[in-house]
Structures are given as C-alpha cells and as structure tokens.
C-alpha positions as CSV (number, residue, x, y, z in Angstrom):
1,X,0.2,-61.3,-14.6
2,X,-3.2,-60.7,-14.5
3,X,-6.7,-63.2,-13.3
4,X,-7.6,-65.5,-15.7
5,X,-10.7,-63.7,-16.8
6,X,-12.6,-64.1,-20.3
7,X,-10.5,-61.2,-21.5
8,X,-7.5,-61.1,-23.3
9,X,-4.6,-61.0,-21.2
10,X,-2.8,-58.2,-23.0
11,X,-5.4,-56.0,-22.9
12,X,-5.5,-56.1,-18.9
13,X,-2.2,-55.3,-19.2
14,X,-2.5,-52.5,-21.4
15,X,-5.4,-51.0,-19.7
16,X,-3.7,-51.8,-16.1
17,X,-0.6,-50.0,-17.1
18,X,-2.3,-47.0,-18.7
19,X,-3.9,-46.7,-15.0
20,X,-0.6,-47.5,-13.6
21,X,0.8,-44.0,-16.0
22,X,-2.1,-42.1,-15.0
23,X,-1.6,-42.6,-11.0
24,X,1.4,-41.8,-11.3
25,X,1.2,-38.9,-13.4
26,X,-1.4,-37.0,-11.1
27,X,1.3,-35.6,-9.0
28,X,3.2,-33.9,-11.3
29,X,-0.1,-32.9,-12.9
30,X,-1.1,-31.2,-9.4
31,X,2.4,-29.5,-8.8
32,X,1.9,-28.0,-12.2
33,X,-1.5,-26.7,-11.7
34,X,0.1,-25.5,-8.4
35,X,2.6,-23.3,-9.1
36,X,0.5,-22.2,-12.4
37,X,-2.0,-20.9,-10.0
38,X,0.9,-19.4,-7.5
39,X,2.6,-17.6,-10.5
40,X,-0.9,-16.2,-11.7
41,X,-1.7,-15.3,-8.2
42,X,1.7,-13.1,-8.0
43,X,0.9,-11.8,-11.0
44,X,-2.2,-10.3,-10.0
45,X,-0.9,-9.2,-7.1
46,X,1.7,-7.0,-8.4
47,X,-0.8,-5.6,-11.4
48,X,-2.3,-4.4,-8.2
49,X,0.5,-2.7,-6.6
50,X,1.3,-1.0,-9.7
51,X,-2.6,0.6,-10.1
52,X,-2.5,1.3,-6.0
53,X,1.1,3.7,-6.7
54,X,-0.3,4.9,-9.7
55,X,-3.3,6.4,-8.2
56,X,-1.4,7.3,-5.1
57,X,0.4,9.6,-7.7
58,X,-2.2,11.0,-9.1
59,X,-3.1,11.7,-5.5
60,X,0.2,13.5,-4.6
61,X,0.2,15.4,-8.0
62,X,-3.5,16.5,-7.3
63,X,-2.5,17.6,-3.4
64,X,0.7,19.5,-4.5
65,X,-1.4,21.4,-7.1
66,X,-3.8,22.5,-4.9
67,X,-1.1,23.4,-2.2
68,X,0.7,25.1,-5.0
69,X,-2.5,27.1,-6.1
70,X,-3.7,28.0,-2.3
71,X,0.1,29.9,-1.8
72,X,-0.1,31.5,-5.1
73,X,-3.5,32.7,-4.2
74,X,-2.9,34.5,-0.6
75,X,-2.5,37.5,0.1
76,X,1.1,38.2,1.0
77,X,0.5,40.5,4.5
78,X,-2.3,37.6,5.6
79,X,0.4,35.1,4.3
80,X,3.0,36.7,7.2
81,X,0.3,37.1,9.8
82,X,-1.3,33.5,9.4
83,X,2.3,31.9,9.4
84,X,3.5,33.7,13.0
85,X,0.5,32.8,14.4
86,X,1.2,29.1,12.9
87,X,4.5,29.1,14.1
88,X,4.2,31.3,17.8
89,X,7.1,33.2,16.4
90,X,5.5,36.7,18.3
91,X,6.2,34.5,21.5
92,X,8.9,36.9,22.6
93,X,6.7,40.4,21.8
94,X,4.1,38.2,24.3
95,X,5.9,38.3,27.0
96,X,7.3,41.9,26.5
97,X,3.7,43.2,26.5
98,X,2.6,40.5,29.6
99,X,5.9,42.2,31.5
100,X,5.0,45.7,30.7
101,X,1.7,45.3,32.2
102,X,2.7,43.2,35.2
103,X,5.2,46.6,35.6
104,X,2.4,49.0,35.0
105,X,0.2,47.3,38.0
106,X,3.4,48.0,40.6
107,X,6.0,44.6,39.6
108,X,7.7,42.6,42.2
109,X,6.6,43.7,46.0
110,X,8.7,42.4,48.9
C-alpha cells in the first residue's frame, strides 16, 4: 500500500507496478540487445573472411598465370642453363675441372 497522498490510490499502484515491470524487464532487454550485437558482430566478421579468401584467390590465379606465361615464354636451351645454375646440378663437372687443374700445376707433393 501506498502514502496517503491526494492521489488515487490505484493509480500509484498502477504506475508503481508499471515501474516495477519495466525494472525488471531491462535485463532481458540488455541480454537481447547483447547477443543481437554479438551475432551481427560474427556476422560481419565472417563476410570478411569470405572477401579476404576471395581476393587471396584472385591473387593465386593471377601468380599462377603469370608463372604459367613466364615458362611458356623461355627459351628452352636458357630454360636448361638457368635451371643448373638454380639448382648447382654442374657441381660434379666443378670439381672435375678444379681437379684437373690442381693435376696440371704438379697434384699431391710429399
């Protein structure tokens, strides 16, 4: 029950429990607005994952093209020569030539 005031003592309690409703209301009303925001949040995030792999994509697509024109665009003898040198495979006709010298100027002395 409500103070005697020069209101009506239903309408205290009428406004009193509409403030009573509203109190208790707000959390609900903030664990709503919570996990609206969380879901939109993950929602963005994962529109953004799928434009980052689709450009990375087009990225890949873009460097295997170009890789794919650059082989188709040597010259097969350069091709050979530029790919020993890449990979050291003369190694062995290096030291053959190193040994023949080292022969040449007299070898092994004792």
């Amino acid at each position: 029950m409500a103070f005697p005031t020069s209101v009506n003592d239903q309408v205290t309690d009428a406004v009193t429990q509409s403030n009573v409703k509203v109190v208790g209301e707000a959390p609900a009303m903030a664990m709503g607005s919570l996990y609206q925001t969380m879901a939109h949040s993950t929602g963005i995030l994962f529109e953004n994952s799928v434009s980052a792999q689709q450009q990375q994509n087009t990225l890949t697509q873009a460097a295997t093209n170009q890789g794919v024109m650059q082989i188709y665009s040597l010259d097969t003898t350069a091709a050979a020569g530029a790919t020993e040198k890449v990979a050291q495979t003369g190694v062995a006709d290096n030291l053959t030539s190193l040994l023949t010298i080292f022969n040449a100027f007299g070898g092994l002395r004792r």
